[in-house]
PyMOL commands that place a pseudoatom at each C-alpha (Angstrom):
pseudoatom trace, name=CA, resn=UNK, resi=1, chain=A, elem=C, hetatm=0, pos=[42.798, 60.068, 69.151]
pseudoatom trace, name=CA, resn=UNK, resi=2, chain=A, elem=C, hetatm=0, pos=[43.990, 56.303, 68.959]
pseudoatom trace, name=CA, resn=UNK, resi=3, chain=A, elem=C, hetatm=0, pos=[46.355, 54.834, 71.339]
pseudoatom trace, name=CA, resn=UNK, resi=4, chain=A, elem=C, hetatm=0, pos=[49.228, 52.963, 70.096]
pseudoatom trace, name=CA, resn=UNK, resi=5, chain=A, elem=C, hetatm=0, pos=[49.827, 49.458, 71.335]
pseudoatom trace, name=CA, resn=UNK, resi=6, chain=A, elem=C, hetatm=0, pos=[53.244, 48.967, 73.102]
pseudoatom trace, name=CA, resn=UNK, resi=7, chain=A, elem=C, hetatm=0, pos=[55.453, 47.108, 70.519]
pseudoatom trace, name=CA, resn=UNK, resi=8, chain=A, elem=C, hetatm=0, pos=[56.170, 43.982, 72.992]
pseudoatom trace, name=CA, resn=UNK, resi=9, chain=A, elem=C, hetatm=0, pos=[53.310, 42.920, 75.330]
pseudoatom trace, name=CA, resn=UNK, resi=10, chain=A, elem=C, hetatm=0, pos=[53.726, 44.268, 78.887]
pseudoatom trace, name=CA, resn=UNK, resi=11, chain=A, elem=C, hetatm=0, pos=[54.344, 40.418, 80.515]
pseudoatom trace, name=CA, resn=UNK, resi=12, chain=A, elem=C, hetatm=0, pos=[57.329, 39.942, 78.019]
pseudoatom trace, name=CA, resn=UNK, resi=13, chain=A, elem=C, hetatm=0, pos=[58.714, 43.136, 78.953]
pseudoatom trace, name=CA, resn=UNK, resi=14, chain=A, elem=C, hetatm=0, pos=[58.605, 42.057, 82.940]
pseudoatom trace, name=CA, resn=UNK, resi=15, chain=A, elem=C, hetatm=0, pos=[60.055, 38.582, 82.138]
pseudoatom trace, name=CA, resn=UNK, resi=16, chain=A, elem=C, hetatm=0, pos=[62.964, 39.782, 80.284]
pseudoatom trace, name=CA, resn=UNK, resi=17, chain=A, elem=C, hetatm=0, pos=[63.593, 42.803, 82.796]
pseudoatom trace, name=CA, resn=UNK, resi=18, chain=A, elem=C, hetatm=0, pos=[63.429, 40.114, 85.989]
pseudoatom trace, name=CA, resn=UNK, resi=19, chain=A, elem=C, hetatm=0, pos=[66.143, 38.099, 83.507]
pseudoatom trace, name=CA, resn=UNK, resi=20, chain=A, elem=C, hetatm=0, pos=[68.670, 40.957, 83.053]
pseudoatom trace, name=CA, resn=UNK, resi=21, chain=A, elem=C, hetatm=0, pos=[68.040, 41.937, 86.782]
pseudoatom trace, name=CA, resn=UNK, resi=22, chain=A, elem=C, hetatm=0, pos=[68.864, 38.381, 88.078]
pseudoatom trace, name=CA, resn=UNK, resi=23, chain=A, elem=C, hetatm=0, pos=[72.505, 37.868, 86.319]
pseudoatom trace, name=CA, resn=UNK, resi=24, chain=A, elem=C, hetatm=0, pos=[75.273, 39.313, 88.345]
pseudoatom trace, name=CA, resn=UNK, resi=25, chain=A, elem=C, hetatm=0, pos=[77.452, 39.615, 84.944]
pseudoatom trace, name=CA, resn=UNK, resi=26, chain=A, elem=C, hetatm=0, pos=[78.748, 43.132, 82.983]
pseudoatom trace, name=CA, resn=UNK, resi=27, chain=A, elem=C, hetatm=0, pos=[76.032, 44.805, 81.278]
pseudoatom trace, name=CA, resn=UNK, resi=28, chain=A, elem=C, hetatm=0, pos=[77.255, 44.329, 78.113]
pseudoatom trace, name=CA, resn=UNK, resi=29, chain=A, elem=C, hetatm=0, pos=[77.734, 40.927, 78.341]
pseudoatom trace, name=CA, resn=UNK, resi=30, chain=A, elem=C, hetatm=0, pos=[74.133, 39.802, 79.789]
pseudoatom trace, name=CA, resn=UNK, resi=31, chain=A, elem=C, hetatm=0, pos=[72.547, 39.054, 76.255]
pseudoatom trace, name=CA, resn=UNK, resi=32, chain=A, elem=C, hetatm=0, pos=[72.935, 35.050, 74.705]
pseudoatom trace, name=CA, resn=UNK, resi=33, chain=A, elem=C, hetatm=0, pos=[74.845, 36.442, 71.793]
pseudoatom trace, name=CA, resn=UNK, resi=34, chain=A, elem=C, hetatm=0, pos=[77.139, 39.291, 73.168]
pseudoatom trace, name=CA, resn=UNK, resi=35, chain=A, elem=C, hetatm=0, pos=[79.997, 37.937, 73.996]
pseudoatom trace, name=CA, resn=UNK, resi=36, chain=A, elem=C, hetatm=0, pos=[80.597, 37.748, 69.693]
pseudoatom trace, name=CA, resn=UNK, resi=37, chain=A, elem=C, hetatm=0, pos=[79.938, 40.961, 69.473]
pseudoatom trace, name=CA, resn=UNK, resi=38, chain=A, elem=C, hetatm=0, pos=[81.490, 42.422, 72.539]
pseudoatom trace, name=CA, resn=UNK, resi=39, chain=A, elem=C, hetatm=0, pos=[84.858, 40.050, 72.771]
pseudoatom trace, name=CA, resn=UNK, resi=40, chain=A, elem=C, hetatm=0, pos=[85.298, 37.684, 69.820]
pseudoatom trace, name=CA, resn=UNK, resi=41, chain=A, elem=C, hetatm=0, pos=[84.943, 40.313, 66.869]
pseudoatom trace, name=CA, resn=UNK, resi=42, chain=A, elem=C, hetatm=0, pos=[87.441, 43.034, 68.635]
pseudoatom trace, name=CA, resn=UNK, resi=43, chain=A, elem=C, hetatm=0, pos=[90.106, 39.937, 69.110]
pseudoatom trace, name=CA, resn=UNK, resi=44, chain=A, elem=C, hetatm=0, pos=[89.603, 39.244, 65.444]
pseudoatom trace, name=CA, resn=UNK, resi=45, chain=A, elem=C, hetatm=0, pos=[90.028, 43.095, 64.416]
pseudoatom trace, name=CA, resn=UNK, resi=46, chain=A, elem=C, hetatm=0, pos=[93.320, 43.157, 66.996]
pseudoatom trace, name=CA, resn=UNK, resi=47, chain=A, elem=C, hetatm=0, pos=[94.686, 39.860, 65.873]
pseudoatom trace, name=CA, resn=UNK, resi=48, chain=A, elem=C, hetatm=0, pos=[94.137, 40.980, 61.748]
pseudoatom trace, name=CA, resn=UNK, resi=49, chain=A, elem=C, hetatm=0, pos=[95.507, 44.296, 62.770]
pseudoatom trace, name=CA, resn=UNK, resi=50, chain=A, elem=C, hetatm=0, pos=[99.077, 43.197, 64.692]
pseudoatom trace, name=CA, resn=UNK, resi=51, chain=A, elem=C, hetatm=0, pos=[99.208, 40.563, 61.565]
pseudoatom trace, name=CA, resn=UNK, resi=52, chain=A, elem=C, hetatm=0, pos=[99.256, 43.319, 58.894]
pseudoatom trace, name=CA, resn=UNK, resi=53, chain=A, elem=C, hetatm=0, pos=[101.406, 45.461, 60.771]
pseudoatom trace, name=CA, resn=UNK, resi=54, chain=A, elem=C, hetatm=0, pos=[104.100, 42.602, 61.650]
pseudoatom trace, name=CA, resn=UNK, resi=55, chain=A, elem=C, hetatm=0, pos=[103.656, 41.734, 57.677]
pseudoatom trace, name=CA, resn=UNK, resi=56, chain=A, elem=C, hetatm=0, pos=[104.641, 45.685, 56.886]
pseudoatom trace, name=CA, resn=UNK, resi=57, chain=A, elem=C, hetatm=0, pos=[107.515, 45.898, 59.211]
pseudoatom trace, name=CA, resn=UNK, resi=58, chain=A, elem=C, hetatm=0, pos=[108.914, 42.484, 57.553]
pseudoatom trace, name=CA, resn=UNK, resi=59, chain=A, elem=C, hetatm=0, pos=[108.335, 43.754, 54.082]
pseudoatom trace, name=CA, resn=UNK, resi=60, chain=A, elem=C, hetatm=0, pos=[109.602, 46.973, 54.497]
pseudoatom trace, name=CA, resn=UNK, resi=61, chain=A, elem=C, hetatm=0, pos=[112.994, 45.850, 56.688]
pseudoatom trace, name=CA, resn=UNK, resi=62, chain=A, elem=C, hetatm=0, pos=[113.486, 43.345, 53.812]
pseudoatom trace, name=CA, resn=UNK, resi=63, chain=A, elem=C, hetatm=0, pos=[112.814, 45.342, 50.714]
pseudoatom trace, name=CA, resn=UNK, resi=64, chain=A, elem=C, hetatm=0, pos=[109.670, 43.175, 50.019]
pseudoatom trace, name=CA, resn=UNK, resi=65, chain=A, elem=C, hetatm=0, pos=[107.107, 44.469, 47.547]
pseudoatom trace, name=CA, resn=UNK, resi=66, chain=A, elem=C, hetatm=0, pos=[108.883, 47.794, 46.495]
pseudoatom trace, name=CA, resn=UNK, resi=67, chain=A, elem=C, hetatm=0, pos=[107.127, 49.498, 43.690]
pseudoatom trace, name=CA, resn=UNK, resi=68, chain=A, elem=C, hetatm=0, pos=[110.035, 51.158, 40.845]
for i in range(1, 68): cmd.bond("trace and resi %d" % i, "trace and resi %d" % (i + 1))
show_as sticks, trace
zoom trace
């Protein structure tokens, strides 16, 4: 029976583990690249949301785009 090798060597691992450990931040915002995914991409989704709802209410208050 063969072992399997770890996918990431074992010093990596310890590096990266001391990294997360050290910042005193929320843990989904430790990673370089989370605050897109965690912050900026909701605010877009909220922002394009409240537009196309404010864009309904208008239309429909004004008659706007009625189908006969």
């Amino acid at each position: 029976m063969t072992i399997e090798e770890p996918f990431r060597p074992r010093e990596k691992l310890l590096e990266k583990q001391r990294y997360f450990q050290s910042i005193h931040k929320h843990t989904y915002l430790k990673g370089p690249l989370d605050k897109i995914t965690s912050v900026a991409i909701p605010l877009a989704f909220a922002g394009t949301t409240l537009y196309l709802i404010g864009r309904g209410i208008y239309n429909m208050s004004h008659g706007i785009g009625k189908k006969e």
